[in-house]
C-alpha positions as CSV (number, residue, x, y, z in Angstrom):
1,X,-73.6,-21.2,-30.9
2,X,-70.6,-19.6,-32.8
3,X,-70.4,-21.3,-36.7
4,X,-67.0,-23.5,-36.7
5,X,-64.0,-22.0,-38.1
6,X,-61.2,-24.4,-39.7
7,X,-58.1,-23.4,-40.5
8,X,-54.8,-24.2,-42.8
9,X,-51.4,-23.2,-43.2
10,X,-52.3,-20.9,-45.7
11,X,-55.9,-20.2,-45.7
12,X,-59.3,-20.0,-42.8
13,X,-62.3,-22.1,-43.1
14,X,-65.3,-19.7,-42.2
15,X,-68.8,-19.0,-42.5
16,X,-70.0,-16.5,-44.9
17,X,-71.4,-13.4,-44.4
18,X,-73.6,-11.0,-46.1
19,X,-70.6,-8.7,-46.3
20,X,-69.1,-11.0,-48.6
21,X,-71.3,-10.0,-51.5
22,X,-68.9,-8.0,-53.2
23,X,-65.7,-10.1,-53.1
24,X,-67.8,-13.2,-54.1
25,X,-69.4,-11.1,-57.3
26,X,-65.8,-10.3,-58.2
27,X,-65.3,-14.2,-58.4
28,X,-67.9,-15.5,-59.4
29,X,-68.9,-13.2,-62.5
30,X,-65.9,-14.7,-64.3
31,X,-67.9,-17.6,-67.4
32,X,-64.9,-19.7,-66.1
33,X,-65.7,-20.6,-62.9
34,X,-69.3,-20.8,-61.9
35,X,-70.6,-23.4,-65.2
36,X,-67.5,-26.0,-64.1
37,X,-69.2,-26.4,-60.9
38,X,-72.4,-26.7,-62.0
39,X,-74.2,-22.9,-62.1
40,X,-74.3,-19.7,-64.2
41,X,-72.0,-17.0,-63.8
42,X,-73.3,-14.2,-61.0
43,X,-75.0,-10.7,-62.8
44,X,-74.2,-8.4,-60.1
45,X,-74.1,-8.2,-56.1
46,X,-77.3,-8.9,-55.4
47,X,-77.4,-12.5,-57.2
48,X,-74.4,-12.5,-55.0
49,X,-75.9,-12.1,-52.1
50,X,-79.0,-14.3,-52.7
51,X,-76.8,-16.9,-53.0
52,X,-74.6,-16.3,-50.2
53,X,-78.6,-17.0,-47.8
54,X,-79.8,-19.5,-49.9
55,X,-77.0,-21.5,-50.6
56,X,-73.9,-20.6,-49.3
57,X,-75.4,-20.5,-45.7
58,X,-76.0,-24.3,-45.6
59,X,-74.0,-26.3,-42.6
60,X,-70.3,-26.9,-43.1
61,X,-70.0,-24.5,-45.9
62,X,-67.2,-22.8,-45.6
63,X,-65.5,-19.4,-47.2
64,X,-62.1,-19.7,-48.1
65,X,-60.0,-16.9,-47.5
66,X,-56.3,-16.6,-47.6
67,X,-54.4,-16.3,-44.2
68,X,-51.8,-13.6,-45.8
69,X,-54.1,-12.3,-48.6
70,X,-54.0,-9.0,-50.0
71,X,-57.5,-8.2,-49.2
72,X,-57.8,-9.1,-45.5
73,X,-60.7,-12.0,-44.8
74,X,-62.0,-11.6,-48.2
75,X,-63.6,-15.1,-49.7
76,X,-61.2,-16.8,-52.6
77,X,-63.6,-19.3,-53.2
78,X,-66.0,-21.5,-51.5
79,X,-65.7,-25.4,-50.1
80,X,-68.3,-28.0,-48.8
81,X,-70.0,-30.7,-47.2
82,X,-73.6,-31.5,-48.3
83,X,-75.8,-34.1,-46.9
84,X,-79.1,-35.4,-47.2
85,X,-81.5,-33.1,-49.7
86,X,-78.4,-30.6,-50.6
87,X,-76.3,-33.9,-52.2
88,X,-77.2,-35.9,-55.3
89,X,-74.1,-38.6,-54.2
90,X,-74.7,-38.9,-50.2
91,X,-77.0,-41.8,-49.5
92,X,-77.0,-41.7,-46.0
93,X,-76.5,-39.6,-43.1
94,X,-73.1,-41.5,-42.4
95,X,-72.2,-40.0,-46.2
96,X,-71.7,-36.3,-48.0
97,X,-70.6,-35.1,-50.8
98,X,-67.4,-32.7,-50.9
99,X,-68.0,-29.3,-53.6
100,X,-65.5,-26.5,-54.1
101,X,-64.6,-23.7,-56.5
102,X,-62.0,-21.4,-56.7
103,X,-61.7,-17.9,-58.4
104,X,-59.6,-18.3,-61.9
105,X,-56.6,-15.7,-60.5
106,X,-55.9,-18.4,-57.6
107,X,-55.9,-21.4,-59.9
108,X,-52.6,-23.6,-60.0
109,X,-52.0,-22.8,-55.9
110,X,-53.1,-26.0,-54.0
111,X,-55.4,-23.8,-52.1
112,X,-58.2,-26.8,-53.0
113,X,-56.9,-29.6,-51.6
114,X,-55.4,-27.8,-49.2
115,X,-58.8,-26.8,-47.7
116,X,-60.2,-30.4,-49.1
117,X,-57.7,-32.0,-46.5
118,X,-58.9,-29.9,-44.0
119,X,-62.4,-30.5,-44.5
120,X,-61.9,-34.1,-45.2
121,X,-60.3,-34.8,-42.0
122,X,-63.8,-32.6,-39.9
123,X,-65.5,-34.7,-42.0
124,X,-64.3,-38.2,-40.7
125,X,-63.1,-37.4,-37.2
126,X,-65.2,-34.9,-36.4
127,X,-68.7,-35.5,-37.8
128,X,-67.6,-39.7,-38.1
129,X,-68.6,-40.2,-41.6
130,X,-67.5,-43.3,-43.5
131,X,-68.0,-41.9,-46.9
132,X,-67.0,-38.3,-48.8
133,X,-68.4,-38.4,-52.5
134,X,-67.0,-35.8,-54.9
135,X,-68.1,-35.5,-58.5
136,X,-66.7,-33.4,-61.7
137,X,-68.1,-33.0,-64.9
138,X,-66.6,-34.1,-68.1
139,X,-63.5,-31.9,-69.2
140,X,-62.7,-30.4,-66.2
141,X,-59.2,-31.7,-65.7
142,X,-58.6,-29.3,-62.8
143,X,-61.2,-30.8,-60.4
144,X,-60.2,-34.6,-61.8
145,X,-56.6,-33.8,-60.2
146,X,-57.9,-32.5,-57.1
147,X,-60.3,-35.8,-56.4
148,X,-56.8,-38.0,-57.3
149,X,-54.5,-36.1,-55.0
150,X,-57.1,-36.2,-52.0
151,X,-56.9,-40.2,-53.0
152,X,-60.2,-40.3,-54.2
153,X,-61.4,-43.7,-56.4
154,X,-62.8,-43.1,-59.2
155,X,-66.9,-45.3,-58.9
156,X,-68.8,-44.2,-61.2
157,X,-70.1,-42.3,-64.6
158,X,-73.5,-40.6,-64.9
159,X,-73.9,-40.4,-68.5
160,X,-76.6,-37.4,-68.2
161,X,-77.1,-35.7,-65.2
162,X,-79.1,-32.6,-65.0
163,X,-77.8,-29.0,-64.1
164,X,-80.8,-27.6,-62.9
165,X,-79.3,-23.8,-62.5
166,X,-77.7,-24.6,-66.5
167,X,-80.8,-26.2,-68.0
168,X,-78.6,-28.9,-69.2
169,X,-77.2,-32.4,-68.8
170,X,-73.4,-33.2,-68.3
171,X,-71.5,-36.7,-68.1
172,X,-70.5,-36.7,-64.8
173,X,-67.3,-38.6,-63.2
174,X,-68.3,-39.9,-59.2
175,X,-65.5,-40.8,-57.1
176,X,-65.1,-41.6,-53.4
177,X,-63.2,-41.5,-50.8
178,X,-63.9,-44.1,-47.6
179,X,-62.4,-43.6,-43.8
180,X,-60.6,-46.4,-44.0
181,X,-59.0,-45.3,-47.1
182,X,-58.5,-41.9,-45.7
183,X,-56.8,-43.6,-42.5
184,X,-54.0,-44.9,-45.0
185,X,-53.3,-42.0,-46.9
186,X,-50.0,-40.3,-45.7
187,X,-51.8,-36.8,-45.3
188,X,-54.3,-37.8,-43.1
189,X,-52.1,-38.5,-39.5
């Protein structure tokens, strides 16, 4: 069966590939990017590639990549749905929790909730879950926006949660975002 492929105005959903190494290094070697989502900056192409089969492989992970880009079908950032094991928010398989990062020079677009709304909407008529859980560590104002324009509600604070891949802790803000909520919110007919 072919992996799904979502789409946007501006930018594809799709699987990632192997041959995505390179682009996603370029990305996610930048100290910006990779510790406000939770893991360390990439070393080279092969920690690229490892994590492109052990993580980015997953079911409804998506690449993002730019419709009109300048490099054709290369990966701008990543975007997902994790259930069961792979979520520390989803408490049942009616629930996930939605994760995305973007590389620093396409910061300020909207290219995240662009492919949020896109992926929110799979995730509720598509797969028919009742709950989308998104989380974002103290001071990162960027991702805070995101949840609000998507119409998340903020639930709850974990005062110490543990980043495995950062050996530390970080105060984490939990919001969520139910169906029937979604239903209402202008963006989602």
């Amino acid at each position: 069966m072919k992996p799904k492929t979502l789409g946007t105005d501006r930018l594809t959903l799709r699987p990632w590939r192997d041959d995505d190494a390179a682009a996603l290094y370029l990305l996610a070697r930048d100290p910006e990017v990779g510790p406000r989502a939770g893991w360390p900056a990439h070393v080279d192409e092969a920690d690229s590639l490892r994590v492109i089969r052990e993580v980015l492989s997953m079911p409804e992970t998506y690449a993002l990549v730019l419709r009109d880009g300048i490099e054709p079908d290369a990966p701008v950032g990543a975007i997902s749905l994790m259930f069961g094991s792979a979520s520390t928010l989803a408490k049942d398989a009616r629930e996930a929790e939605l994760g995305y990062w973007i590389g620093r020079p396409f910061w300020g677009r909207g290219l995240v909730p662009e492919a949020a709304r896109e992926l929110i909407r799979h995730g509720f008529e598509e797969l028919a879950l009742q709950t989308i859980w998104c989380g974002y560590y103290e001071g990162n104002e960027q991702s805070r926006r995101v949840q609000e324009k998507l119409g998340f509600v903020p639930d709850h604070v974990i005062d110490c949660e543990p980043r495995p891949l950062l050996g530390d802790t970080a105060r984490t803000h939990v919001s969520a975002l139910t169906r029937e909520r979604w239903e209402r919110l202008s963006w989602s007919s």
